[in-house]
C-alpha positions as CSV (number, residue, x, y, z in Angstrom):
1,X,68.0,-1.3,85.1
2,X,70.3,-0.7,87.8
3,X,72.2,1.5,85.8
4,X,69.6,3.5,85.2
5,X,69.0,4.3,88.9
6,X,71.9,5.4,89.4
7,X,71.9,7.6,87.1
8,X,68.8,9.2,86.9
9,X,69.2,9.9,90.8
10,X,71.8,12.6,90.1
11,X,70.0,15.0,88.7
12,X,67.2,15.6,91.8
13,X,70.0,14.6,94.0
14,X,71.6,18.1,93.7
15,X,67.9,20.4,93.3
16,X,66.6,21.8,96.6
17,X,62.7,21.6,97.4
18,X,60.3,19.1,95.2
19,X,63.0,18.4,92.4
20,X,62.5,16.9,89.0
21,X,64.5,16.3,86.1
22,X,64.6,15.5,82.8
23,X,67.6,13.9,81.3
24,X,68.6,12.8,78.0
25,X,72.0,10.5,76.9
26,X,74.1,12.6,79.2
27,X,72.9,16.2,79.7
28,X,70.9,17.2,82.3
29,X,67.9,19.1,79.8
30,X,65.9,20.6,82.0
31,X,65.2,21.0,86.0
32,X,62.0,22.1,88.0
33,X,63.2,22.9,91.1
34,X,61.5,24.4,93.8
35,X,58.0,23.6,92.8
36,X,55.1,23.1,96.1
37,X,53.6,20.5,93.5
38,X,55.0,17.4,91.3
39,X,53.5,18.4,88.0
40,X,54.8,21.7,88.1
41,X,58.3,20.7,88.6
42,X,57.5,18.2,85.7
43,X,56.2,21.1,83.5
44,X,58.8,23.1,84.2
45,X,61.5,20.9,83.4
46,X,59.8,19.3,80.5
47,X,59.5,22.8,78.8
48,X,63.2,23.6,79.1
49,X,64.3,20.2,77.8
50,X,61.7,21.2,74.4
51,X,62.4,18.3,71.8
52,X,65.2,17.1,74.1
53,X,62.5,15.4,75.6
54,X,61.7,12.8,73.4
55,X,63.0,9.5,74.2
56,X,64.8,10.7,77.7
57,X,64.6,9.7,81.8
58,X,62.9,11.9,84.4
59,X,63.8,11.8,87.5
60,X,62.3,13.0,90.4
61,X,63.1,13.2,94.0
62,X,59.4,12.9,94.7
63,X,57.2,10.2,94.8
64,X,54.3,10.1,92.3
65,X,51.3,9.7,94.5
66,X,49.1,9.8,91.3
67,X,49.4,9.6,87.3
68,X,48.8,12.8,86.4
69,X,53.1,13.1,86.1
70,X,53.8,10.1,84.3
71,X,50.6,11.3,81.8
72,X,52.1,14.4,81.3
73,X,55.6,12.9,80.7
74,X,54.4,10.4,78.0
75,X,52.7,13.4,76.3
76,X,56.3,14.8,76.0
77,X,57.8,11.5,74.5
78,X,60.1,10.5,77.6
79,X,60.5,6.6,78.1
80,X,61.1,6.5,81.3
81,X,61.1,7.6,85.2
82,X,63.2,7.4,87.9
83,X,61.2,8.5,91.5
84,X,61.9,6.8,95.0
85,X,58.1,5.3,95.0
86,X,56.6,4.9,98.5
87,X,53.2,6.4,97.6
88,X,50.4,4.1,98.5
89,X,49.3,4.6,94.9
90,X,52.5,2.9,93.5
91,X,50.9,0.3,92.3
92,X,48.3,2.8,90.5
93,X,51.5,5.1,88.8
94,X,53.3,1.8,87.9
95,X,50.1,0.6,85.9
96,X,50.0,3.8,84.3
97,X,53.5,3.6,82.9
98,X,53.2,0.8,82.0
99,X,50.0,1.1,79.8
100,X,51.9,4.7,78.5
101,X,54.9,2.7,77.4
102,X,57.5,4.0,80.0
103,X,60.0,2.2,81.8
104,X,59.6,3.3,85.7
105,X,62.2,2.6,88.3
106,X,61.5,3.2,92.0
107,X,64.7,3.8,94.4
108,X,63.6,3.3,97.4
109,X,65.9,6.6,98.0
110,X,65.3,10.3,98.2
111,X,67.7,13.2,97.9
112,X,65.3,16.1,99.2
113,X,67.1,18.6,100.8
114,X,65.5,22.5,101.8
């Protein structure tokens, strides 16, 4: 899945404040950038990527210090997540994802820039 880091990192890479993603095949789909919380970057870029959502990556600069992300991401069909990790909950988010079905890749790496 090394690939797939790479990748995914691109899109947060180049969002200022808490960035997320949501990318399909190619296209960046949708971006919530700007946010003061995760799920609300989430939201925000899950509802401009609409359908496009369904079977994609999200990416986030941010870590995912609890679930409530990766629940909301499986409710919109995406397979998997790309997020630096470093919460002390990683090991709580990475159970999640995987009981939801989603393929989650942590960086070690973040991109956040203000």
């Amino acid at each position: 899945m090394r690939s797939l880091a790479d990748w995914g990192g691109v899109g947060p890479a180049g969002v200022r404040g808490s960035g997320s993603s949501q990318r399909g095949v190619a296209p960046t789909l949708g971006v919530g950038a700007g946010q003061p919380n995760r799920v609300g970057s989430a939201e925000i870029a899950l509802r401009q990527a609409g359908e496009g959502a369904k079977g994609a990556v999200l990416a986030s600069d941010a870590f995912f210090p609890f679930p409530d992300s990766v629940e909301l991401a499986a409710k919109h069909g995406v397979k998997a997540i790309i997020q630096p990790g470093g919460s002390v909950r990683d090991e709580e988010v990475i159970a999640a994802a995987r009981k939801l079905g989603i393929a989650m890749v942590l960086t070690g790496t973040r991109h956040f820039r203000h």
